[in-house]
matplotlib code that plots the C-alpha trace (Angstrom):
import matplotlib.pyplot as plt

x = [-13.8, -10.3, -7.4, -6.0, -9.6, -9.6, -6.8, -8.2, -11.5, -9.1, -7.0, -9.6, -11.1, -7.9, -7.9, -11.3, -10.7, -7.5, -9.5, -12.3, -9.5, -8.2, -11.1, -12.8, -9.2, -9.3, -12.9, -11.5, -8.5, -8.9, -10.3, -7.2, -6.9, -10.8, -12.7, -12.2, -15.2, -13.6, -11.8, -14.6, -18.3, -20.5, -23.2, -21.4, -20.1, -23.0, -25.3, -27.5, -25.4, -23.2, -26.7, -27.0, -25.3, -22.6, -19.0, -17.5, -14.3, -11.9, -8.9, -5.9, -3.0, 0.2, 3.5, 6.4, 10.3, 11.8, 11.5, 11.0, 14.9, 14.6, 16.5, 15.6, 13.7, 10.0, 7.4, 3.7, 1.2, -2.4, -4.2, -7.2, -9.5, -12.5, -14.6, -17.5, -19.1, -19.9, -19.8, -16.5, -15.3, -12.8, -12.6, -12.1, -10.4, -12.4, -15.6, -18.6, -21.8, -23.4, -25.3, -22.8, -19.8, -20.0, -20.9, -17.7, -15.7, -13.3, -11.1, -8.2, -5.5, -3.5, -1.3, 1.0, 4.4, 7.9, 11.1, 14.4, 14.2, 11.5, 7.8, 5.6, 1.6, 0.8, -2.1, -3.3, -6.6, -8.1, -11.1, -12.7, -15.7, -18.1, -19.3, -16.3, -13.3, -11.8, -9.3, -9.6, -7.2, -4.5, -3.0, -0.8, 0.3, 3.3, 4.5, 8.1, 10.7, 12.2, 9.7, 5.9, 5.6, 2.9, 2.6, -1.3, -1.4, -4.1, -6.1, -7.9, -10.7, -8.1, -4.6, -1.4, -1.6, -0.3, 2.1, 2.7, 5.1, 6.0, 8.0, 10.4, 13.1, 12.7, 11.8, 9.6, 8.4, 5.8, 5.7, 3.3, 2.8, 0.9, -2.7, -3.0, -6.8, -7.1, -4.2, -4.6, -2.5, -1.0, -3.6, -6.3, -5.2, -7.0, -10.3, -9.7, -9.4, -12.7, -14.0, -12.5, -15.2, -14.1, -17.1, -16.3, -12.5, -9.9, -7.3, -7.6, -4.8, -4.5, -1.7, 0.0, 0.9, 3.9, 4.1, 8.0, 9.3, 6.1, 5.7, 2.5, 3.4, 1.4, -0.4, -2.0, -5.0, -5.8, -8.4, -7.1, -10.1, -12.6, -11.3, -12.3, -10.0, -9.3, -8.9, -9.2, -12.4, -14.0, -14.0, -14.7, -15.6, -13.1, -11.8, -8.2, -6.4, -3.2, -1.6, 1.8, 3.8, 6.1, 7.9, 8.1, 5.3, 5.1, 3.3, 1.3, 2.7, 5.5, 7.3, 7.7, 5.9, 6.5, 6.3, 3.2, 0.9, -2.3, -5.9, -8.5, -11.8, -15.2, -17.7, -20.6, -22.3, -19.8, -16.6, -14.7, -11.1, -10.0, -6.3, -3.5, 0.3, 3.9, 4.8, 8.3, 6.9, 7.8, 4.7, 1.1, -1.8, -4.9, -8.4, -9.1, -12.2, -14.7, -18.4, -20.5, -20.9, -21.5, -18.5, -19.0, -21.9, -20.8, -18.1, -17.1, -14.3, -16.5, -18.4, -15.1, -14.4, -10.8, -9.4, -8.1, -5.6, -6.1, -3.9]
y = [62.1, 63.0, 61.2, 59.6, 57.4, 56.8, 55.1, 53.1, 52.3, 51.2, 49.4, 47.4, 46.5, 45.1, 42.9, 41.7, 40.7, 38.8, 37.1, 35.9, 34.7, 32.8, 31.2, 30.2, 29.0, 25.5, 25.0, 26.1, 23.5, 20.6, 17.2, 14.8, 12.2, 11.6, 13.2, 10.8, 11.8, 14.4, 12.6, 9.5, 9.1, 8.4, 7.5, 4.7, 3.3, 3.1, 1.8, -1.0, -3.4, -3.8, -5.3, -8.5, -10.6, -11.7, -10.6, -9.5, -11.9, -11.0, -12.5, -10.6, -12.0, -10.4, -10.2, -8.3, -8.0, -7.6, -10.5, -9.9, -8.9, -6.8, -8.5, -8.9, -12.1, -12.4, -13.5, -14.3, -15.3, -14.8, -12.7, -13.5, -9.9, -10.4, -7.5, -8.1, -5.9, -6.8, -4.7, -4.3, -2.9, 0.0, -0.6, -4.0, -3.6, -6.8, -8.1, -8.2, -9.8, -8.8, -5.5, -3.1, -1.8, 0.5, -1.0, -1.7, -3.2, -6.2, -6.2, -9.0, -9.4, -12.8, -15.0, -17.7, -17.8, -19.6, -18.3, -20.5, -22.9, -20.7, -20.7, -17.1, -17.0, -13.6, -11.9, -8.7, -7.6, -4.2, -3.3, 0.3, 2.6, 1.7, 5.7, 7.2, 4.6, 5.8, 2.8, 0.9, -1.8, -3.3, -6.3, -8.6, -12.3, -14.3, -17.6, -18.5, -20.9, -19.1, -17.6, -17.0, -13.0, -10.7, -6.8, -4.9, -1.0, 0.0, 3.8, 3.8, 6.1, 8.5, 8.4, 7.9, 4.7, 1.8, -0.5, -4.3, -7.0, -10.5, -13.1, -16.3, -14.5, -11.1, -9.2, -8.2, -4.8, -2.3, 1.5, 4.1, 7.2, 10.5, 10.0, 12.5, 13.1, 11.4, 8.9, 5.2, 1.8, 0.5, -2.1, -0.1, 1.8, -0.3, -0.2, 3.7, 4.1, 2.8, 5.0, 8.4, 11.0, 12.8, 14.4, 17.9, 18.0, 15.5, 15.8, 14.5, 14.2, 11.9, 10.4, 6.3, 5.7, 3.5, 1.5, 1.2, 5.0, 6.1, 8.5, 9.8, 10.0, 12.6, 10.7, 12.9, 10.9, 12.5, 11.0, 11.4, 10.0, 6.8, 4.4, 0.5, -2.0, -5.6, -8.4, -12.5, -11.2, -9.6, -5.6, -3.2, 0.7, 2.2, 5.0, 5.6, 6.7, 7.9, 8.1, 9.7, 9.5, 12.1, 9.0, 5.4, 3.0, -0.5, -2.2, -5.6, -6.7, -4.2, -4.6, -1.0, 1.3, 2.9, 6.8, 6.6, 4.3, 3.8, 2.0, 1.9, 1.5, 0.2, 2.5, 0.7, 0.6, -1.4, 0.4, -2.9, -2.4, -4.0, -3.3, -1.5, -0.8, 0.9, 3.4, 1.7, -0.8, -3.1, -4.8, -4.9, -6.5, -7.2, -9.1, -12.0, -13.4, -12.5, -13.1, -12.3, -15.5, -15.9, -17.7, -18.7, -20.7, -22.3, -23.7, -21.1, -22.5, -24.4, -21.6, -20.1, -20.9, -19.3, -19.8, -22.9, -23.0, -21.4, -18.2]
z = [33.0, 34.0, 32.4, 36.1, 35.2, 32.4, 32.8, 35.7, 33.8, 30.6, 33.2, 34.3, 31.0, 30.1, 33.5, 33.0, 29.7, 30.3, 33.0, 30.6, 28.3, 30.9, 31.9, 28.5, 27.1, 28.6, 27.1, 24.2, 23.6, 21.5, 22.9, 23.4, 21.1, 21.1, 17.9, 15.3, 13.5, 10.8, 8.1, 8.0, 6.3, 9.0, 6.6, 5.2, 8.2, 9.8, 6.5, 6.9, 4.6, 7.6, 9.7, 8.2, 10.4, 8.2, 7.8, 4.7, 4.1, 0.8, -0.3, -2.2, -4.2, -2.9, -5.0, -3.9, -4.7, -1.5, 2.0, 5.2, 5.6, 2.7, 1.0, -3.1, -3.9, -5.9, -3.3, -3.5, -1.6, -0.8, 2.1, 4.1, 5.1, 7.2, 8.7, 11.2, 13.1, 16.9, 20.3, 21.8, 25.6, 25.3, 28.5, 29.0, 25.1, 24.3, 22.4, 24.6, 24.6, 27.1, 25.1, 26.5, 24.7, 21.6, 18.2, 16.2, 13.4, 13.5, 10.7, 10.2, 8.0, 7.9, 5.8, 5.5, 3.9, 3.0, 2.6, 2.8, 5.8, 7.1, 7.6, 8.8, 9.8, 10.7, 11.5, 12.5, 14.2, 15.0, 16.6, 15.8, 16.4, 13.7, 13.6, 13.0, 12.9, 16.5, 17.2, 20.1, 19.6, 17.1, 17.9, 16.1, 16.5, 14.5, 14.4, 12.6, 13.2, 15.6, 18.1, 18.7, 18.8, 20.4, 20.1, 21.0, 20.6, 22.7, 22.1, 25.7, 26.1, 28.0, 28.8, 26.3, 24.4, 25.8, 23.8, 24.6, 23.2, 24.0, 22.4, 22.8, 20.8, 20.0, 23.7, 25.7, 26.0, 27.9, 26.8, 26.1, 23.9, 24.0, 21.7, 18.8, 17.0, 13.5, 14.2, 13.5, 13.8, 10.7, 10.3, 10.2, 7.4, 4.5, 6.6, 7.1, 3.2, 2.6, 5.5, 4.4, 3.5, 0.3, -0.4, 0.4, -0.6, -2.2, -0.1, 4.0, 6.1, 8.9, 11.3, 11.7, 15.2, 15.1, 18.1, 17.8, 18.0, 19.5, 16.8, 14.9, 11.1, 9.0, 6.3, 3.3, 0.7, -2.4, -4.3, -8.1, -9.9, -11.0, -12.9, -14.2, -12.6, -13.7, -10.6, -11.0, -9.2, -12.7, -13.1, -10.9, -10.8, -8.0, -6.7, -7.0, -3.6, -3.3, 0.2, 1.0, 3.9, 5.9, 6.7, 6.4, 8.4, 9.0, 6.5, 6.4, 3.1, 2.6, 5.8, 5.5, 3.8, 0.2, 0.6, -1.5, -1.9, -3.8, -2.9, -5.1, -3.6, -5.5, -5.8, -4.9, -1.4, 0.8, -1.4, -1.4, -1.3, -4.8, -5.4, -3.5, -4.6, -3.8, -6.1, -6.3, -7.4, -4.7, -3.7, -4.4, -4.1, -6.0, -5.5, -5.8, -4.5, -2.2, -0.2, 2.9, 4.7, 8.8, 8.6, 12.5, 11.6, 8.3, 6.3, 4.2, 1.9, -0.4, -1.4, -2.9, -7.0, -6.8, -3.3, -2.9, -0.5, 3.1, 4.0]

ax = plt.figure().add_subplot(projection="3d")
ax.plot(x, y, z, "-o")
ax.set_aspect("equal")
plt.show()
């Protein structure tokens, strides 16, 4: 073959090639914003404990040493967890009951409490993919003396996430951020701790969309041993959890997050969350009580020996 083609045979190797790149790149790319599926235990999540009909409700004790200014003053309180699961539209981004939707978990967090002349109820609810945790929705409803307050954090099937608020007081606002895989709403974050799969390594990473800057914050959980915990609820075999922060998140008792926090998790079947703390120091909370009741279709309360008071 004579140099003038090989050149022209090399020449057109390199142009088919470049071509096939070209074509196989998009296939290629990550998904956007939809696999959810590799920092959480499918097998847990989807055990039959959670097919009983029932809903697992908890209660914590909360103690922490700064108020919702930040300012320094000793508050404590107690928290109200449930976790259901039911069958909830991302479409319609409600429950359904109709046998459509995708199976999922409801998890709230709410409580009640006094500082100065004022009074708070708060209460966050999210709504996730019971296989692998994907969120659907986060939203978040507050009463004080001064306003009613409501923000939602949507994660739509595609599209950026959409970001709602509304209140009497503090503004009203309509916004949306690009999705990111592996990145969940604040609230979520003590039902994701119980979901993460540790099993082939100790160390996940995972992302906190903050509603406010838009912003996905990298999250990194290391799981630094087993250890017996003591609660008001008896002692427990955990999991200890340690979860640092590239930068501050909201928190649900913190107001904003410590750069590190830890979670111990039980280790039995439905890995309880038992205790959780700041590394400062600055708030924690701990178990106190807690049962598996259809609390729809019964009075729950008077099955409970140390909750006596309502969050």
């Amino acid at each position: 073959m004579s140099p003038s083609l090989r050149w022209c045979s090399l020449a057109l190797l390199i142009l088919v090639g470049t071509l096939l790149v070209g074509c196989t790149s998009p296939s290629a790319a990550p998904d956007s914003g939809k696999e959810y599926a590799a920092v959480t235990d499918s097998s847990y999540l989807t055990a039959d404990l959670w097919n009983d009909g029932q809903a697992e409700v908890a209660f914590y004790r909360v103690e922490r040493t700064r108020d919702q200014y930040g300012r320094a003053n000793e508050q404590r309180f107690t928290v109200g967890t449930y976790l259901v699961k039911h069958r909830f539209s991302p479409a319609k981004m409600t429950k359904i009951t109709d046998g459509s939707g995708v199976s999922s978990f409801k998890y709230a967090f709410f409580y009640e409490l006094e500082s100065g002349s004022y009074q708070y109820k708060r209460n966050w609810v999210v709504n996730a993919r019971q296989k692998d945790l994907r969120p659907f929705k986060q939203s978040f409803t507050s009463f004080d003396w001064c306003s009613n307050l409501y923000r939602e954090l949507d994660f739509p099937p595609d599209g950026p996430l959409e970001v709602r608020k509304r209140s009497d007081d503090y503004g009203n606002r309509r916004t949306s951020f690009s999705p990111q895989p592996n990145s969940y709403p604040p609230a979520q974050i003590p039902l994701l701790i119980r979901g993460l799969d540790f099993s082939e390594t100790d160390t996940l990473s995972f992302s906190v969309a903050v509603a406010d800057s838009g912003a996905h914050v990298l999250a990194r959980a290391v799981r630094a041993g087993t250890e017996t915990v003591g609660t008001e609820a008896g002692s427990h075999e955990t999991e200890r959890i340690a979860v640092t922060y590239e930068a501050a998140v909201p928190s649900l008792i913190g107001e904003e997050s410590a750069a590190t926090e830890t979670y111990w998790r039980g280790t039995g079947p439905e890995r309880l969350l038992v205790r959780m703390r700041a590394e400062s120091g600055r708030y924690r909370m701990s178990l106190v009580e807690h049962l598996r009741t259809p609390y729809w279709e019964e009075n729950l309360w008077p099955r409970l020996a140390r909750v006596k008071e309502r969050p």
